[in-house]
C-alpha positions in Angstrom: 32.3 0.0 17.9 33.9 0.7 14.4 30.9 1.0 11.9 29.7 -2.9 10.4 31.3 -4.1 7.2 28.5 -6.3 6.5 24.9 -7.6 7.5 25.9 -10.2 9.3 27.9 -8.0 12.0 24.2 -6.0 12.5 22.3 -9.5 12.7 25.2 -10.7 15.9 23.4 -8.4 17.9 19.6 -9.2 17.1 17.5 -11.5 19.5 16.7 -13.6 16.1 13.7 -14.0 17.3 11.9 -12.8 14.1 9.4 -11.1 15.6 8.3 -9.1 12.7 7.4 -5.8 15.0 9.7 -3.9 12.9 7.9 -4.8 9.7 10.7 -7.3 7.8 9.9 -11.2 8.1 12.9 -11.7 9.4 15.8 -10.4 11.5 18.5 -11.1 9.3 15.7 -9.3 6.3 16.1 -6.4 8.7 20.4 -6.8 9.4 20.0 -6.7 5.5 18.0 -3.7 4.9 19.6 -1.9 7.8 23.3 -2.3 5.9 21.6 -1.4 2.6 20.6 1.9 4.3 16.9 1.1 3.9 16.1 1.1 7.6 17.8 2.4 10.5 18.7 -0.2 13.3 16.5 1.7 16.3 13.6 0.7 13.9 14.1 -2.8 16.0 11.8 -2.7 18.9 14.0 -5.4 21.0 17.5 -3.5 20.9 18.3 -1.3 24.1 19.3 2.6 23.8 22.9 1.2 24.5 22.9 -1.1 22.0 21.5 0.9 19.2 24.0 3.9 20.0 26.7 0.8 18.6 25.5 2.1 15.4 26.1 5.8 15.8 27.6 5.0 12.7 27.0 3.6 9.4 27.8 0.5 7.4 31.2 1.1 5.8 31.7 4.6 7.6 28.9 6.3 5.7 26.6 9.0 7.8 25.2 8.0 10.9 21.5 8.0 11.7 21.6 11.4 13.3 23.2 12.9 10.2 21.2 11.0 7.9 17.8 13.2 9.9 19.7 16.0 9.6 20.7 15.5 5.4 16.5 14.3 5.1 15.4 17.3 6.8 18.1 20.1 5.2 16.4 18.1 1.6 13.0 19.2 3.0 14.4 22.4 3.3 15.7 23.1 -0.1 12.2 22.0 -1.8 10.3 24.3 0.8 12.2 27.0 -1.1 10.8 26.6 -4.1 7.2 26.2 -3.7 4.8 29.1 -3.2 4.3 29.2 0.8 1.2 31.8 0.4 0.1 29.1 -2.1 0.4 26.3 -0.2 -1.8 28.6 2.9 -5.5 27.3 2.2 -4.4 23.4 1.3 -2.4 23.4 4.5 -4.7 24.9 6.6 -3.2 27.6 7.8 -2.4 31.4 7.2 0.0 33.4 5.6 1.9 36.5 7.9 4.8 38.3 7.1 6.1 35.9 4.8 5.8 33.0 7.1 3.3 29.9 6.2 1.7 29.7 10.2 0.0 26.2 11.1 -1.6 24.9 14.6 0.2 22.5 15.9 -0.9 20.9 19.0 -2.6 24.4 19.6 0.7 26.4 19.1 2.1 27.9 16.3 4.6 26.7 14.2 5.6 28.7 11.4 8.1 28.2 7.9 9.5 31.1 6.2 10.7 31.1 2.5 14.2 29.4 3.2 12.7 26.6 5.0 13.5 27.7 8.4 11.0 26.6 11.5 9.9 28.7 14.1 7.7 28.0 17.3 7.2 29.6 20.8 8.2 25.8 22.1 11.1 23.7 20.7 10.7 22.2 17.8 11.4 18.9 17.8 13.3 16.4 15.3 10.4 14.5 15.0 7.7 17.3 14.2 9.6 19.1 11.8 9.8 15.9 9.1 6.1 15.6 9.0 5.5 19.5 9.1 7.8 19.6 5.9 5.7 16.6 4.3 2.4 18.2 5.1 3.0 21.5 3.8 4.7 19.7 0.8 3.0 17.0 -0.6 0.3 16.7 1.6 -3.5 17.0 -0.6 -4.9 19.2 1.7 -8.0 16.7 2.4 -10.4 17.8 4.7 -11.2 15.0 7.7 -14.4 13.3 7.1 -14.3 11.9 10.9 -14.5 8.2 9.8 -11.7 7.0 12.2 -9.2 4.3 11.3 -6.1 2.7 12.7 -2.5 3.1 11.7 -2.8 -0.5 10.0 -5.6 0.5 7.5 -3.6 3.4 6.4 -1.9 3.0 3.0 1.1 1.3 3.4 0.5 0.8 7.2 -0.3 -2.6 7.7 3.6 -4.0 7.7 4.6 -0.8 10.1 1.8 -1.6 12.6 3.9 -4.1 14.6 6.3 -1.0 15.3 3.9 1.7 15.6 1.9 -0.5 18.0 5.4 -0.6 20.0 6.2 3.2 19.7 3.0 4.6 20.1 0.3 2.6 21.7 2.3 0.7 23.7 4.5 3.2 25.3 1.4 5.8 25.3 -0.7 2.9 27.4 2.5 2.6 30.2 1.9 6.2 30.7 -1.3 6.6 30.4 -1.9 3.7 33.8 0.1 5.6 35.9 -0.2 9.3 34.6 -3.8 9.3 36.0 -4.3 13.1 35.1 -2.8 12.4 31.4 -6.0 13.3 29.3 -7.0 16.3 31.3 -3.0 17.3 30.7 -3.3 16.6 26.9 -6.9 18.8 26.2 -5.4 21.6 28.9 -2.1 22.2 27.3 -2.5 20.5 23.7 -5.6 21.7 22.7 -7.0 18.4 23.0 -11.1 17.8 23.4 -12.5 14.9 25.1 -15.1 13.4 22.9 -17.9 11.2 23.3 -16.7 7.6 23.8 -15.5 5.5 20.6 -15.6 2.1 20.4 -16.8 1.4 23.8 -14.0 3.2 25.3 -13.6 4.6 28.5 -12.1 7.9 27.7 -11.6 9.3 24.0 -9.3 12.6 22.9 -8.9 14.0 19.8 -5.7 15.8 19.0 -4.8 17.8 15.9 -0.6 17.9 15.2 -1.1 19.2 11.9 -4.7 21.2 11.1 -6.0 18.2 8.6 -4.2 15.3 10.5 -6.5 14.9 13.8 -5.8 11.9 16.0 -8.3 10.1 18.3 -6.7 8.4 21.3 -9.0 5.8 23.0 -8.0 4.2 26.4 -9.5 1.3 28.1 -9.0 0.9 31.9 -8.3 -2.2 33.2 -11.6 -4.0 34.3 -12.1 -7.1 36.3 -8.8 -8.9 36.0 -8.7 -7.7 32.0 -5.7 -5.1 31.9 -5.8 -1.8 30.0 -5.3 -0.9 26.2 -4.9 1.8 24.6 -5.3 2.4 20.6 -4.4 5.6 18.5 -7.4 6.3 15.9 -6.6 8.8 12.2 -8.9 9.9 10.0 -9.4 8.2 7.4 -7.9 11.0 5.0 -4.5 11.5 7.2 -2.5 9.3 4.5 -3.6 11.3 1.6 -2.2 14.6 3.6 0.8 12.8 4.9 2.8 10.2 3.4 2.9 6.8 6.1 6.5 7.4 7.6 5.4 10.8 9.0 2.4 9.8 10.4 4.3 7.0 12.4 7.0 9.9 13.7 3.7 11.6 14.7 2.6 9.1 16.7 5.9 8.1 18.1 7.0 11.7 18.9 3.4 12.2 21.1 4.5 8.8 22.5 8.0 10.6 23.8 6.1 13.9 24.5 3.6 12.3 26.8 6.5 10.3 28.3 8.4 13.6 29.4 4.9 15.3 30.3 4.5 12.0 32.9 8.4 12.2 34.1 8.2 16.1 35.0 5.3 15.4 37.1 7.1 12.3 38.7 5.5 9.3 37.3 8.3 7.5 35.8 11.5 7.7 36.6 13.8 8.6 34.1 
């Protein structure tokens, strides 16, 4: 469909059912914020892949979301270029070769050269390389002090929660009860470690996407009629090393990868 002149046109295809996942009080405070270009329309949790690829483009044939990634991330490119990389080495974590600014991610390498162009062994996904910008950009370089906290107590988490908890522990929890081998997966070929059990949880892994931005994932298996949960854990530094819309790609993107990881080994269909 021809891209909406106005709100109203976006809120026609909402349930209305103002469930506040996505963060706004209402649905048409969304349609509103979506026209405006604040959010994007597959921020809605309820919309279908069909539906939201109505949108490809934008109110009043303005860029579409895709392009709007790919304008964010060629702007995260051009300030890369001015900063110092073999600066920025020690804050992010990392070290310096050959002009390249090299981090762990994940337990691979993932590297940025002067221009601001990424380079990994693995493909480097669209939603990796926003928060790998952001980290080695504005990101403190705060050391984790292992007090671990959920997405919600992170500054300027608690109106995303609805949609993280969607994205992330939701989706991570589908694969995680039929993906039995899942956590062995994630420490064999993430560079994961099982830890000792947090908050009375069956099985705990910590994770590390970016050097000072470890995650903790804690799963609970369904016990006597009570069904599984799963919740994603940050240290309680992560938002002064990463601002609170990367850390929600983060946990959205390990959502996907885990996902793909369960559908090549034929646990979901696709």
């Amino acid at each position: 469909m021809p891209a909406p002149k106005n709100a109203m046109e976006i809120f026609r295809l909402l349930d209305k059912s103002n469930c506040r996942e996505c963060g706004e009080k209402t649905c048409l405070a969304f349609a509103g914020a979506v026209f405006q270009g604040h959010r994007t329309v597959d921020e809605c949790p309820k919309l279908t892949p069909s539906e939201i690829e109505q949108f490809s483009g934008s109110p009043s044939g303005g860029p579409s979301i895709e392009e709007n990634r790919e304008a964010h991330l060629e702007a995260m490119k051009q300030k890369i270029r001015k900063i110092d990389l073999a600066a920025a080495t020690e804050r992010a974590g990392g070290r310096f070769e050959n002009g390249r600014l090299i981090l762990k991610i994940l337990g691979k390498d993932f590297s940025v050269d002067a221009q601001g162009n990424l380079m990994s062994d693995i493909h480097v996904n669209p939603w990796l390389a926003a928060p790998f910008f952001d980290y080695v950009l504005n990101g403190e370089g705060v050391t984790p002090i292992g007090q671990w906290v959920s997405f919600r107590e992170l500054k300027n988490g608690k109106d995303r929660y609805p949609l993280f908890q969607k994205r992330c522990e939701e989706a991570m929890q589908r694969v995680a009860d039929i993906y039995t081998d899942l956590f062995d997966d994630i420490v064999h070929l993430f560079s994961g470690r099982q830890v000792e059990r947090q908050f009375q949880s069956d099985i705990s892994v910590v994770l590390h996407p970016l050097p000072k931005v470890p995650v903790m994932i804690c799963y609970w298996r369904p016990d006597e009629g009570i069904g599984s949960s799963l919740n994603v854990f940050f240290d309680q530094t992560a938002d002064r090393n990463l601002d609170i819309g990367s850390v929600f790609s983060l946990g959205a993107g390990m959502a996907l990868m885990f996902q793909k990881l369960a559908l090549r080994h034929g646990f979901v269909e696709n």
